[in-house]
C-alpha positions in Angstrom: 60.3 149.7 91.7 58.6 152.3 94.2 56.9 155.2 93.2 56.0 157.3 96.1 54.5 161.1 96.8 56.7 163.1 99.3 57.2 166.5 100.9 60.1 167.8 103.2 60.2 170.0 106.2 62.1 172.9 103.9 59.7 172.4 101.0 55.9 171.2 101.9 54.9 171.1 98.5 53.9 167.3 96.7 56.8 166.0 95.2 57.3 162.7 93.5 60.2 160.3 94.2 61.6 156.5 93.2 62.6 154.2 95.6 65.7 152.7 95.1 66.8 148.8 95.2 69.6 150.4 98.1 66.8 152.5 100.1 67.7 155.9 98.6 64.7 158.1 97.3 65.1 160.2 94.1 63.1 163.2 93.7 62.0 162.8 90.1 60.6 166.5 90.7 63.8 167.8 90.2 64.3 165.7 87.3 61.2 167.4 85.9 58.2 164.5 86.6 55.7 167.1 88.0 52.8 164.5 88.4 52.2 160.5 89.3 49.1 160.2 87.2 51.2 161.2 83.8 54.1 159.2 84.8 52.0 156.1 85.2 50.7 156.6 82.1 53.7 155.7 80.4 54.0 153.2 77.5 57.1 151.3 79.3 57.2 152.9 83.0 59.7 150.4 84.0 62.3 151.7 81.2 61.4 155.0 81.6 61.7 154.6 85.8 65.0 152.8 85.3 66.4 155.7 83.7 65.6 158.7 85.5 66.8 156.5 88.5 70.5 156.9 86.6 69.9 160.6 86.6 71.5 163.1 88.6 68.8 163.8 90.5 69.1 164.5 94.2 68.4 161.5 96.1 67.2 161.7 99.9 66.7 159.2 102.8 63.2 157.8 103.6 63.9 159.3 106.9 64.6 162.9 105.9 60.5 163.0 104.2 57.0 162.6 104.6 55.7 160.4 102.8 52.1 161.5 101.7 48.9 159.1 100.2 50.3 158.1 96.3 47.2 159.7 95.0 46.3 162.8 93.0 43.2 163.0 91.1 42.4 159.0 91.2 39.2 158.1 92.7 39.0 155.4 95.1 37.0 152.1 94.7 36.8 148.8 96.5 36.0 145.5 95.7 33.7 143.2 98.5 33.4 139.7 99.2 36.8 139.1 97.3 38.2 136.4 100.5 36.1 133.5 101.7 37.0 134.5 105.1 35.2 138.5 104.2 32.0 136.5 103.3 32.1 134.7 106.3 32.7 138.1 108.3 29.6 139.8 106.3 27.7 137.5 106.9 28.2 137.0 110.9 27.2 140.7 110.8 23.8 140.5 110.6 21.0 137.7 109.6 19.2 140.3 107.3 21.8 140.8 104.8 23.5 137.1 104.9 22.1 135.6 102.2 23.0 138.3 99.2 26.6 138.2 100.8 26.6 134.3 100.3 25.8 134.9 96.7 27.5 137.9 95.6 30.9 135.5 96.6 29.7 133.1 93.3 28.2 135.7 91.6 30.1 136.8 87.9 29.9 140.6 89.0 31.2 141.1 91.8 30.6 143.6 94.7 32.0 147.1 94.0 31.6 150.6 95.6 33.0 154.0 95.4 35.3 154.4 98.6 36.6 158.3 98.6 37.3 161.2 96.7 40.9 161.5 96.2 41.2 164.7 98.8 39.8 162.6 101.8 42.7 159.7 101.5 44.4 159.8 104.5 48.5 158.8 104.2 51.3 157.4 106.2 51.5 158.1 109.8 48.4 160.4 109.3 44.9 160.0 111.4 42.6 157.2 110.6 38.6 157.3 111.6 36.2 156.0 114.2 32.7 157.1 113.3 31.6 158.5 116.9 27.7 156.8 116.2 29.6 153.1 115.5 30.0 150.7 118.4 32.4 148.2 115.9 34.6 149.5 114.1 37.6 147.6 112.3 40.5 148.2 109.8 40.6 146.1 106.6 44.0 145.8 105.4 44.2 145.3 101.7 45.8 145.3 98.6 45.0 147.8 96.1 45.3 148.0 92.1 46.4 150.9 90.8 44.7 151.9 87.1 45.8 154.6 84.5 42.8 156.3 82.7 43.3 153.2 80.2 42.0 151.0 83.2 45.6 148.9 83.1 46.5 147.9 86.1 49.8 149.6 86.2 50.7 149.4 90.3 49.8 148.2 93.7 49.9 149.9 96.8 48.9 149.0 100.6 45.6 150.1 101.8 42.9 150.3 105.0 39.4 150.4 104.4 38.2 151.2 107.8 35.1 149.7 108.8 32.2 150.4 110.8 30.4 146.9 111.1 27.3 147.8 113.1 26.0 150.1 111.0 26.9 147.7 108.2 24.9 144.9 110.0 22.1 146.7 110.9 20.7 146.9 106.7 23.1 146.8 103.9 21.6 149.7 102.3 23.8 151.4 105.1 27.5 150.0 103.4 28.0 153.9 102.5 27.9 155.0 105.8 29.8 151.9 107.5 32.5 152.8 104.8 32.9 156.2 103.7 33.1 159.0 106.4 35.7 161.2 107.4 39.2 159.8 107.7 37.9 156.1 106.8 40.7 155.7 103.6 44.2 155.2 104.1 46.4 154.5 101.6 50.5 154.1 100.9 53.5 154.2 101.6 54.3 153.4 98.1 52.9 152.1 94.9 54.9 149.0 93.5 55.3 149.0 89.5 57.2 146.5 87.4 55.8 143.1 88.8 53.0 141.0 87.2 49.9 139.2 88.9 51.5 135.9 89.9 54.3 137.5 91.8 52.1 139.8 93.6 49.8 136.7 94.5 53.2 135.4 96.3 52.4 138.3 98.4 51.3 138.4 102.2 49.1 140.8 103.8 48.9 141.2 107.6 47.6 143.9 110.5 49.0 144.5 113.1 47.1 147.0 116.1 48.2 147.8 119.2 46.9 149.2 122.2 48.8 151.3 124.8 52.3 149.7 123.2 50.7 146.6 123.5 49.4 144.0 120.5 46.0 143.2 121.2 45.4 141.6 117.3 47.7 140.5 114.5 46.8 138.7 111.4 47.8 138.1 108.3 46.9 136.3 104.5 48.0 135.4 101.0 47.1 137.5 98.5 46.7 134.2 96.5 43.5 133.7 98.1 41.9 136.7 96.3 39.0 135.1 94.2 39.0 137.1 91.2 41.7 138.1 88.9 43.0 141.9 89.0 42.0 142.1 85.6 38.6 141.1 86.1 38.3 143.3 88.8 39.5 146.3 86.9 37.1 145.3 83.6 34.6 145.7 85.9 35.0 148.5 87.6 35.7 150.2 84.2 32.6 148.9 82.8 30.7 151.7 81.4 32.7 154.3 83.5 35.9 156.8 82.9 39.0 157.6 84.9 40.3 160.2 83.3 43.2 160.5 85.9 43.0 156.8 86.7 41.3 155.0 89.9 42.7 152.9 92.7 40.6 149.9 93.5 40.7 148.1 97.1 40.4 144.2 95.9 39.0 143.2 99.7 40.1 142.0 103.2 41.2 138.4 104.2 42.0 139.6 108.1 39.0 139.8 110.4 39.6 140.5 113.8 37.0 138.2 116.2 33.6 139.6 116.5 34.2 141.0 120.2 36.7 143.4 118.7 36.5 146.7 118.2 38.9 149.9 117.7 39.5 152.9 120.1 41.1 155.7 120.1 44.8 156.0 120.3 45.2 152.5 118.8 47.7 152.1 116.5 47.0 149.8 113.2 50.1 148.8 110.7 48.9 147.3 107.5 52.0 145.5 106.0 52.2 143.6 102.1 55.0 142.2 101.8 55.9 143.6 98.4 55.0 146.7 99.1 55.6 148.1 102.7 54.1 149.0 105.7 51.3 151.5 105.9 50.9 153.0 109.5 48.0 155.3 111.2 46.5 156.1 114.3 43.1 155.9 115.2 41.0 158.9 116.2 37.2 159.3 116.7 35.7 161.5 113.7 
């Protein structure tokens, strides 16, 4: 099932709507589900989805919207040094900072750091951020859980943690300005609910960029390779914290373009999971 956030050219306001199996979005809005962060605080979503999908609520094509970032009030957080191939990457970026990298990977608490506010997530087809003072900048595509204020993880959802790899080489004290700036979130198209950890593990992840209509990198993963368990991710994230709307965590990258790689303006990234969708932006310089 495939929760999304919406608005159409005749009514620009948020709106909330279910994908169905056939491709058909329902508008819960009309059927009276005002917000995503109650709904996914229901006791059985899955029941409750399954039969407001039987309603008579209108039901639009995907190509008659705009899908928006599935995010209200949640905050954003990401996990680091989740793939073997991230510590690698992190650890090519700079001499200085190599060794914690090497042993936060083996560590029991693992990296975590706030990513954005929930205002500053950029969505489908929407603009995604260069910093203008970064000579290396990359896309991260990701899985990412989705919490209720409970911490559950309740969804997953596609994500891009843009990167600026320079400044993150340069000191490690500087991770907050590599990774949150202006545009550097991106988040959707939809958030996947119903389906447990192993089948999401069957999952791929993959980027695509290109350039002037033209690929210039493609990768791709399997979210199997993720280290740690989404529940131990979420325990600690929650760990003397509160979401009182809920938080969405990034659980890390797998695809690392090659070290003389770097985004520009006007490319084009496309962050696809498999179970989810595929989550497309273009790149600007912020």
């Amino acid at each position: 099932m495939k929760l999304c956030r919406f608005n159409t050219p005749s009514n620009p306001s948020p709106r909330i709507g279910l994908v169905t199996d056939g491709g058909a979005l329902v508008d819960l809005t009309a059927a009276g589900v005002d917000s995503l962060t109650a709904l996914l605080e229901a006791t059985d979503l899955p029941g409750l989805l399954s039969a407001l999908a039987q309603g008579r609520s209108p039901r639009l094509a995907l190509p008659e919207v705009s899908l928006l970032a599935p995010v209200e009030n949640q905050e954003v957080w990401a996990a680091g040094v989740t793939y073997l191939r991230s510590k690698k990457a992190r650890m090519e970026e700079s001499d200085f900072s190599a060794t914690a990298y090497d042993r936060v990977y083996d560590a029991d608490r693992p990296e975590l750091f706030f990513k954005s506010l929930p205002q500053k997530v950029v969505g489908p087809e929407a603009n995604v951020g260069i910093r203008a003072d970064s000579k290396w900048n990359i896309p991260e595509p990701e899985l990412a859980l989705v919490l209720n204020r409970r911490g559950e993880v309740v969804g997953f959802t596609a994500g891009n943690d843009m990167s600026s790899r320079d400044i993150e080489g340069e000191n490690l004290l500087y991770l907050p300005q590599a990774k949150m700036y202006r545009a550097s979130c991106a988040l959707g198209p939809f958030i996947v609910v119903g389906v447990d950890e192993a089948t999401v593990r069957s999952w791929t992840i993959g980027v695509r960029i290109e350039r002037d209509g033209a690929m210039v990198f493609s990768g791709e993963t399997a979210v199997g390779n993720i280290k740690r368990g989404f529940g131990e991710l979420a325990g600690w994230l929650t760990r003397s914290q509160e979401f009182p709307a809920g938080a969405i965590l990034f659980t890390g990258t797998g695809v690392v373009p090659p070290n003389d790689f770097t985004l520009a303006a006007g490319d084009v990234i496309s962050v696809h999971v498999s179970g989810i969708g595929t989550l497309t932006n273009t790149v600007v310089v912020v």
